[in-house]
C-alpha positions as CSV (number, residue, x, y, z in Angstrom):
1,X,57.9,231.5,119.9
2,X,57.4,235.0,119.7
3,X,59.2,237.0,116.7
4,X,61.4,239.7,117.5
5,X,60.5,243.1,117.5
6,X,62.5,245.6,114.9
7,X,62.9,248.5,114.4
8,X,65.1,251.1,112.1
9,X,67.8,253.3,114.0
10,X,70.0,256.1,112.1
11,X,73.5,255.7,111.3
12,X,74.0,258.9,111.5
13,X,72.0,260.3,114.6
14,X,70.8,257.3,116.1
15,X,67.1,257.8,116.2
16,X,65.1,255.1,115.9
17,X,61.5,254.5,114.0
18,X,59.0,251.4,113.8
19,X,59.1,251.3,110.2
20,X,61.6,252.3,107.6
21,X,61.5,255.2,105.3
22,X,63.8,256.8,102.8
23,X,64.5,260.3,105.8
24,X,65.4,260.2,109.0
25,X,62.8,262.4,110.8
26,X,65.3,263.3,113.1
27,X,68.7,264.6,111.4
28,X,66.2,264.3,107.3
29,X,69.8,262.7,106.5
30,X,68.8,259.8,103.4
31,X,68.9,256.3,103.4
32,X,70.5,255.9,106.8
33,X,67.9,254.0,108.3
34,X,68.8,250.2,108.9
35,X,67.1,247.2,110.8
36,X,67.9,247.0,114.4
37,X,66.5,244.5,117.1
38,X,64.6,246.2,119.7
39,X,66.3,246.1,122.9
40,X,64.9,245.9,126.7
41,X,64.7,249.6,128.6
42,X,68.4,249.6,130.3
43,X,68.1,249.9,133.6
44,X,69.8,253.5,135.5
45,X,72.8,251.1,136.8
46,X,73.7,249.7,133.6
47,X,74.4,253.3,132.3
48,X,76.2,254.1,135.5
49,X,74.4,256.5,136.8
50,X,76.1,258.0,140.3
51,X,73.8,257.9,143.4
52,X,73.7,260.4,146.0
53,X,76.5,262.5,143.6
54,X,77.8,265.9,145.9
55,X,77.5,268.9,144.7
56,X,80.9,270.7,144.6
57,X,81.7,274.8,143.8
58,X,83.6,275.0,140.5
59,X,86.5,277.2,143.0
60,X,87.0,274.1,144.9
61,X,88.0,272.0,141.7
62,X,91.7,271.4,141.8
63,X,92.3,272.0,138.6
64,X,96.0,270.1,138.0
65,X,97.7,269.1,134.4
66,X,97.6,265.4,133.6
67,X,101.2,264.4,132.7
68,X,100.6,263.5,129.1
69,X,101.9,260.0,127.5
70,X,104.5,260.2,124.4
71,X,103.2,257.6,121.6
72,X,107.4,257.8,120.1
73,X,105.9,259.2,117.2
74,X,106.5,263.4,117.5
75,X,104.1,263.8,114.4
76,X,101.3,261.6,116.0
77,X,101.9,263.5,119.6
78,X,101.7,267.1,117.7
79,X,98.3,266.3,116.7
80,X,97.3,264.6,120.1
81,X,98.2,267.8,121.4
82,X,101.3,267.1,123.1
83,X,101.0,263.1,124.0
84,X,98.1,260.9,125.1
85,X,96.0,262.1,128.3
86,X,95.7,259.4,130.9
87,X,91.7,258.7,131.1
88,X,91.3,260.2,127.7
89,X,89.7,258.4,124.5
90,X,90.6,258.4,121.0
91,X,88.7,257.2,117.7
92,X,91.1,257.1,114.7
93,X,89.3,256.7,111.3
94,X,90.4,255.7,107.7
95,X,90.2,253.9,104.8
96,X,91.4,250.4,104.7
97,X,95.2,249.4,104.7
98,X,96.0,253.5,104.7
99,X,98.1,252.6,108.1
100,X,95.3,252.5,111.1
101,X,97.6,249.5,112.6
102,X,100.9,249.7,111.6
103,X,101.0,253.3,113.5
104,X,99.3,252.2,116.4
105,X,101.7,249.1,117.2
106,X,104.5,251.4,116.7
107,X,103.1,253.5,119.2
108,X,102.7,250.6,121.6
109,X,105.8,249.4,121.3
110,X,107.4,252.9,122.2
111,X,104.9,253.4,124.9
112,X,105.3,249.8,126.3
113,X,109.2,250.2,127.0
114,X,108.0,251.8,130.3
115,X,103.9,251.6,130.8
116,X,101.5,248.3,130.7
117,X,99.8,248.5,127.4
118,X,97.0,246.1,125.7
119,X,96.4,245.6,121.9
120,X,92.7,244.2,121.6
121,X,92.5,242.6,117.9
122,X,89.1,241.8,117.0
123,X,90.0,241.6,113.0
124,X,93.2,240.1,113.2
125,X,95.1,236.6,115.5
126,X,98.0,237.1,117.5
127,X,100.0,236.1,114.7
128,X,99.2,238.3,111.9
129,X,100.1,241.2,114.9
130,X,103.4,239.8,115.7
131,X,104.3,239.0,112.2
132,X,103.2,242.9,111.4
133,X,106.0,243.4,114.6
134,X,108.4,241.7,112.8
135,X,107.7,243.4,109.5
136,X,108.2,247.0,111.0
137,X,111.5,246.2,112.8
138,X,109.8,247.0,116.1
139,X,110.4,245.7,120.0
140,X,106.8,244.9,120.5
141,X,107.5,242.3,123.6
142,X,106.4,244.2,126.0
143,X,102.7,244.4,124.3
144,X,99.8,242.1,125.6
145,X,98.1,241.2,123.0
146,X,94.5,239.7,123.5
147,X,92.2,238.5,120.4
148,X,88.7,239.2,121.6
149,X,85.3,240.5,120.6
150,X,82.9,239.9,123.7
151,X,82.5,243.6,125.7
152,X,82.7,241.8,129.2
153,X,85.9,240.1,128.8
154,X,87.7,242.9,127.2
155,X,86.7,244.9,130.4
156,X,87.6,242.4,132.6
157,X,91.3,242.0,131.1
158,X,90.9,246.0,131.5
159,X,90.1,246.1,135.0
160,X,92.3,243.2,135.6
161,X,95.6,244.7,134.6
162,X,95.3,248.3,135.1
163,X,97.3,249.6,131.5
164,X,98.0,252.9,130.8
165,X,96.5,252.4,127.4
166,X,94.1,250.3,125.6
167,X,94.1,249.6,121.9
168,X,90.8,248.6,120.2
169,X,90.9,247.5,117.2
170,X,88.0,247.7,115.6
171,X,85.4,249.0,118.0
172,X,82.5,247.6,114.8
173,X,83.9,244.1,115.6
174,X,82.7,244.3,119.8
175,X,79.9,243.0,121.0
176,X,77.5,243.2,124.3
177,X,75.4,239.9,125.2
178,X,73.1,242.5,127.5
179,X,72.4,243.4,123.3
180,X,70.7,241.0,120.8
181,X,71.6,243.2,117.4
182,X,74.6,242.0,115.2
183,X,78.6,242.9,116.3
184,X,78.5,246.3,114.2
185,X,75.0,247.6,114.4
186,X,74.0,250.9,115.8
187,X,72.7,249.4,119.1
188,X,76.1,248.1,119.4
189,X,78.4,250.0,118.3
190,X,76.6,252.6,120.6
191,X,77.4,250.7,124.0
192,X,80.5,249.4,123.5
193,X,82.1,252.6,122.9
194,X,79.9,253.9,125.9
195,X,81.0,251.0,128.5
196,X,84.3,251.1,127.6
197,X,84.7,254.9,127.8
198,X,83.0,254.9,131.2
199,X,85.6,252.5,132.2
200,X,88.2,254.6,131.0
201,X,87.6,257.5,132.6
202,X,86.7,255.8,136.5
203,X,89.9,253.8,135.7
204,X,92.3,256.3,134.3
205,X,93.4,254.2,131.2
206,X,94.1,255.7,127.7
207,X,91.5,253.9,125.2
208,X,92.1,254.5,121.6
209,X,89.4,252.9,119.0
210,X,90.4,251.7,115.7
211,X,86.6,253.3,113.8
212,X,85.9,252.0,109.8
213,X,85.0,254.5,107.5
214,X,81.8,254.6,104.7
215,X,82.6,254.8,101.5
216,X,81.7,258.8,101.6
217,X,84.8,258.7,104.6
218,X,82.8,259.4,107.3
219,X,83.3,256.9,110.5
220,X,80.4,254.0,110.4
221,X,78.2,254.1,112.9
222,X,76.2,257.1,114.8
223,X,77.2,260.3,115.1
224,X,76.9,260.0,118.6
225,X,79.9,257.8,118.8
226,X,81.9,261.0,118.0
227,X,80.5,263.2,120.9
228,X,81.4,260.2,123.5
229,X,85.1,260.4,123.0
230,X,87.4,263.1,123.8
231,X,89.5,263.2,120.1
232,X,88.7,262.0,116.7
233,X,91.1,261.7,114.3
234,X,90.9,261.0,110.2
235,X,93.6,259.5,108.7
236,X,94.1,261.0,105.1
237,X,95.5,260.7,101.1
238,X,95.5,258.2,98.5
239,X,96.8,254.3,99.3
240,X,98.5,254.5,96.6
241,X,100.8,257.4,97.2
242,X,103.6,256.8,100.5
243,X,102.6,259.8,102.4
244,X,99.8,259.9,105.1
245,X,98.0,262.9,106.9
246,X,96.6,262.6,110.5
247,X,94.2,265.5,110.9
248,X,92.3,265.9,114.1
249,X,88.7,267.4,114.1
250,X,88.0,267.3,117.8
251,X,90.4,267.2,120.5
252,X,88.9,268.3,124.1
253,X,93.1,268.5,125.2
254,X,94.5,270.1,122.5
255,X,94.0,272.2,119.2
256,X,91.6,271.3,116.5
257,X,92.6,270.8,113.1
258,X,96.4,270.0,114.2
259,X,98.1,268.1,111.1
260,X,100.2,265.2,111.0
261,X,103.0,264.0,108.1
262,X,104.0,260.9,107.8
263,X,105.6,258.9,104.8
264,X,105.1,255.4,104.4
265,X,108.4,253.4,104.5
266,X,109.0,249.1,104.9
267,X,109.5,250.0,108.1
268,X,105.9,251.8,109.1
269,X,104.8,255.2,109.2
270,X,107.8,257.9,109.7
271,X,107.3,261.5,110.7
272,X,108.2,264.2,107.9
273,X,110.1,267.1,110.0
274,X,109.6,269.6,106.8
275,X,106.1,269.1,105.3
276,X,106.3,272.2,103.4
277,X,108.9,270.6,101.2
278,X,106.3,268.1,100.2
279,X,103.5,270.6,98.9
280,X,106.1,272.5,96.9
281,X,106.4,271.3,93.3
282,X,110.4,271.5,92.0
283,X,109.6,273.3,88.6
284,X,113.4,274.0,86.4
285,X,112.2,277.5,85.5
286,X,109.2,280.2,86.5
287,X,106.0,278.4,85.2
288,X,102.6,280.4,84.4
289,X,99.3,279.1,86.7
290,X,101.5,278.1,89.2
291,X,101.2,280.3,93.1
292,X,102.4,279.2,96.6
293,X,100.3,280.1,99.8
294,X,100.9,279.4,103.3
295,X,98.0,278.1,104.9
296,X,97.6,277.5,108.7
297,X,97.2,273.7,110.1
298,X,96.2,273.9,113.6
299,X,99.2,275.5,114.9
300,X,101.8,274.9,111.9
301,X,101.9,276.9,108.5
302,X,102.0,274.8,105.4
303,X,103.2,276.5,102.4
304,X,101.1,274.4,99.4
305,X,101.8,274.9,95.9
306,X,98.2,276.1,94.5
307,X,97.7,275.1,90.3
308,X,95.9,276.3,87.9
309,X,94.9,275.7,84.4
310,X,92.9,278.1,82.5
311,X,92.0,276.8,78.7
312,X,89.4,277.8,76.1
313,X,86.2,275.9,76.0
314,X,84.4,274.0,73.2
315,X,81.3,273.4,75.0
316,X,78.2,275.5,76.2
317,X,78.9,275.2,79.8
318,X,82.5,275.8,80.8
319,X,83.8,273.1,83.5
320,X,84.9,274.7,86.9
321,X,86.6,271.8,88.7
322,X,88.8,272.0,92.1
323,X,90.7,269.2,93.6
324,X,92.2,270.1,97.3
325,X,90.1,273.2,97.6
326,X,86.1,274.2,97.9
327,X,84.2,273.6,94.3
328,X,81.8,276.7,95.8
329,X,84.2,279.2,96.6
330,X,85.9,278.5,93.0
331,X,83.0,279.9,91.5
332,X,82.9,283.0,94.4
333,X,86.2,283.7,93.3
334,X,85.5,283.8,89.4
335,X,82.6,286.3,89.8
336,X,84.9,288.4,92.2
337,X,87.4,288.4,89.4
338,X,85.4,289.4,86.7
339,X,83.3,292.2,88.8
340,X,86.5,293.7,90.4
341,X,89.5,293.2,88.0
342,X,87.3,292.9,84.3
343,X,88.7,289.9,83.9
344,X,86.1,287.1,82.8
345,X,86.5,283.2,82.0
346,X,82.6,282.7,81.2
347,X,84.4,281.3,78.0
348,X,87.1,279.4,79.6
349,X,87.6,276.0,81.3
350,X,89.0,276.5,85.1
351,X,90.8,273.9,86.9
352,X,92.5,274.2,90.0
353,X,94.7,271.6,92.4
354,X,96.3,272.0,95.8
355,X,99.9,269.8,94.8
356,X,100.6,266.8,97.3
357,X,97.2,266.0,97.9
358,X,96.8,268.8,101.0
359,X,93.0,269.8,101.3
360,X,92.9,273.6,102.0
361,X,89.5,274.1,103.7
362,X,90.6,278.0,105.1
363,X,89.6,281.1,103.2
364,X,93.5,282.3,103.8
365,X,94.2,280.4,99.9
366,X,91.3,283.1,97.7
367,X,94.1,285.2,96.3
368,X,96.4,283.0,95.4
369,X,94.0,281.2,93.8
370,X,92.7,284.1,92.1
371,X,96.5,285.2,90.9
372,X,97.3,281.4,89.6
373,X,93.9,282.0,87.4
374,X,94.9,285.2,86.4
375,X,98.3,283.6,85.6
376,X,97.3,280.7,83.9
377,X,95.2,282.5,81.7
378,X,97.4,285.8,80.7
379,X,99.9,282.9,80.7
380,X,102.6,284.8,82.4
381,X,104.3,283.6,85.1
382,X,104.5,284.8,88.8
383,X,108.0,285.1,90.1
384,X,109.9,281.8,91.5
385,X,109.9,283.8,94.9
386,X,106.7,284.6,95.7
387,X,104.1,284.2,98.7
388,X,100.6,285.2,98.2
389,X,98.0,285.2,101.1
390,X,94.6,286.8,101.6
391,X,90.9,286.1,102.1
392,X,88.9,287.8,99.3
393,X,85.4,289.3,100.0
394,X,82.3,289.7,97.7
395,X,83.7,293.8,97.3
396,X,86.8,292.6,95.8
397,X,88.6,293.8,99.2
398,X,91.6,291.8,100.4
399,X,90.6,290.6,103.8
400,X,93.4,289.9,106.9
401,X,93.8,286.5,108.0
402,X,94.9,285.2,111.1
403,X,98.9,284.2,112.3
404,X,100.1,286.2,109.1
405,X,103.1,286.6,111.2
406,X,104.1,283.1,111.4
407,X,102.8,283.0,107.8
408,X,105.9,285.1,106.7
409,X,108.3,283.5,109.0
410,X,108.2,280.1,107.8
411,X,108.0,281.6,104.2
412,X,110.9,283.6,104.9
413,X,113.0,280.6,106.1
414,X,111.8,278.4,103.2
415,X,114.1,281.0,101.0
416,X,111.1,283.3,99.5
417,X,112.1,286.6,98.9
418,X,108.8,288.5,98.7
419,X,105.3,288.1,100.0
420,X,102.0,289.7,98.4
421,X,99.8,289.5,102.0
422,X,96.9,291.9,102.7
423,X,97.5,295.3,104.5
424,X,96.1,294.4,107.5
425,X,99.0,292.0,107.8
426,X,102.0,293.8,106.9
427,X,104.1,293.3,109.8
428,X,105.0,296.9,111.7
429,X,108.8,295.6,111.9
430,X,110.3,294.1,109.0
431,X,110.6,290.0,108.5
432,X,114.2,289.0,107.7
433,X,114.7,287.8,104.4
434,X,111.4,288.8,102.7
435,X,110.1,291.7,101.4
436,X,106.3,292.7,102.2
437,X,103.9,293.7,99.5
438,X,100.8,294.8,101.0
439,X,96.9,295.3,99.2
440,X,94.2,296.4,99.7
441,X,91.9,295.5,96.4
442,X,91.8,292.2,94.1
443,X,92.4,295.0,90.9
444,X,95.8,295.9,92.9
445,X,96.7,292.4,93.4
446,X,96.1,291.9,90.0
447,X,98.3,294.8,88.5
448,X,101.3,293.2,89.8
449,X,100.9,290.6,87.2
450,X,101.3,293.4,84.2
């Protein structure tokens, strides 16, 4: 009997080599190469290809709205965009046990009170799912629940009952038989997710795949796997703690970077109405290297409590050390300060936290960074009332960022009395409630704190 011809596909790409080797010559990402079986050239049907397709002018498109579907969950819609679109397809990622499931039954069971709806459990039997039902206090009778992991049948139960939306859950547990690799291989993983969301869109169901992470948090599997569905979601924070983010990093119906809240109760994952409140630290007095910012989630403002602890060092190299916020742009900031404002920590130990957990990936946070340094180190306080916003550039100026309106608002009704924003983003009419202070250089910025 002949032996089976191998080769070595990318987990991150999906290119494929004969033999294996540290790089991938395609993406040069490292030690992402693993054995594959080599599969027969698919034939042009098998990938559904359209024959005799019409050629249409984009003018004589109807371009219509799809009526969306509400999950129940507001927090989980917000980030959707406004609800699930029929036809549309979802991959949700996260670590283990941080609440992939319990939020997605809940959202059946909402959903199910009035639309056909399908849980496909390739990890788990029917009744670790309904005991999970009873657990979270939820009306899940109207959910069909089928525990399978072979492609075919899953798309026949599919075709065979028309629901509004599919759950599946994992898409690393499905397998193909047209496919000789193991369930969870690249070749797999690849088309399942492709014959499934080509059945999705000719059928108009909502499919949503349950993805597993790596252990550096990226979804297993290729790359490509995020380019074939229409929204991918990352569940985020520590197991450990009872509050969850949902943060969306591409949604073809809706905005990108949308953020979720939701605290984990005995009764499954609950939307927080006031996130802000979560990010804000409850100090009893004015503490020193402590600065709020409002930074902008998709289309919400966050106001997030940004640390900092400035001490003297007793080593050679100083540490520089950021948790929530960009390790890099700590260090930008540090030279800024010391070129601009004369202030230097070459001798110091830096550390800086974003409280809650929040990760702050937008420039908007450089000067309150920069004035919770300042702060920490001159060990003076800032006042209890206080905003700061601002991007800082590599001139020490005091760059605008966008939505500073909205910005204010939702300082203003959070009961902060003044803001510290750059002049580009004073407001021409005056925000009720707060008081503008507008710069222009980090050395002005800086001689508020004297």
């Amino acid at each position: 009997m002949a032996k089976a011809k191998s080769l070595y596909s990318c987990t991150e790409c999906g290119g494929q080599v004969l033999k294996w080797q540290g790089q991938c010559p395609h993406c040069q990402a490292w030690n992402t190469l693993v054995e594959t079986v080599a599969e027969a050239a698919p034939s042009a049907n098998r990938f559904g290809l359209i024959p005799g397709g019409r050629l249409q002018r984009l003018s004589e498109v109807e371009a219509r709205e799809e009526n969306r579907v509400p999950t129940g969950v507001p927090e989980f819609d917000r980030v959707l965009g406004g609800g699930l679109v029929p036809g549309g397809v979802v991959l949700i990622g996260g670590d283990p046990g941080i609440g992939k499931s319990t939020l997605l039954l809940q959202s059946l069971a909402a959903i199910g009170a009035g639309r056909k709806v399908i849980y496909v459990t390739g990890e788990e039997s029917t009744q670790q799912i309904a005991l999970r039902a009873k657990r979270l206090g939820v009306d899940a009778g109207s959910v069909q629940v089928l525990p399978e992991t072979d492609l075919k049948k899953i798309q026949a139960a599919i075709q065979k009952e028309r629901p509004d939306v599919a759950v599946i859950d994992s898409i690393q547990t499905l397998y193909s038989d047209d496919l000789q690799s193991a369930p969870g291989s690249v070749a797999q993983v690849r088309e399942c997710a492709a014959q499934l969301t080509r059945a999705a869109k000719a059928g108009g169901t909502t499919v949503v795949f349950v993805g597993h992470v790596t252990k550096e948090g990226t979804l297993a599997g290729p790359r490509v796997l995020e380019h074939m569905v229409d929204t991918v979601l990352y569940f985020e924070g520590d197991t450990h703690s009872s509050f969850r983010l949902i943060r969306a990093f591409k949604n073809r119906y809706g905005a990108v970077n949308e953020l979720g809240v939701f605290a984990m109760t005995d009764k499954g994952l609950k939307g927080v109405s006031n996130p802000s409140a979560l990010f804000l630290s409850q100090h009893g007095g004015e503490v020193a290297g402590s600065c709020v910012t409002v930074t902008q989630e998709g289309t919400r403002p966050l106001l997030v409590e940004v640390q900092a602890l400035v001490d003297e060092s007793h080593a050679p190299n100083p540490r520089r050390l950021s948790v929530g916020l960009e390790q890099n742009r700590l260090a930008l900031l540090l030279a800024v300060l010391h070129r601009h404002a004369g202030i230097a920590c070459f001798d110091q130990d830096v550390f800086v936290n974003a409280v809650g957990g929040v990760r702050i990936t937008e420039p908007a946070a450089d000067l309150a960074v920069m004035m919770a340094i300042v702060s920490s180190l001159r060990n003076k306080p800032l006042p209890a009332k206080l905003v700061v916003f601002g991007e800082v550039g590599l001139a020490g100026e005091v760059r605008p960022v966008q939505r500073g309106q909205e910005r204010l608002k939702e300082a203003a009704k959070l009961g902060f009395a003044q803001a510290l924003v750059p002049r580009a983003n004073k407001p021409r009419q005056a925000v009720a409630g707060i008081e503008v202070i507008a710069v222009e250089r980090v050395e002005e910025a800086v001689a508020r704190l004297r």
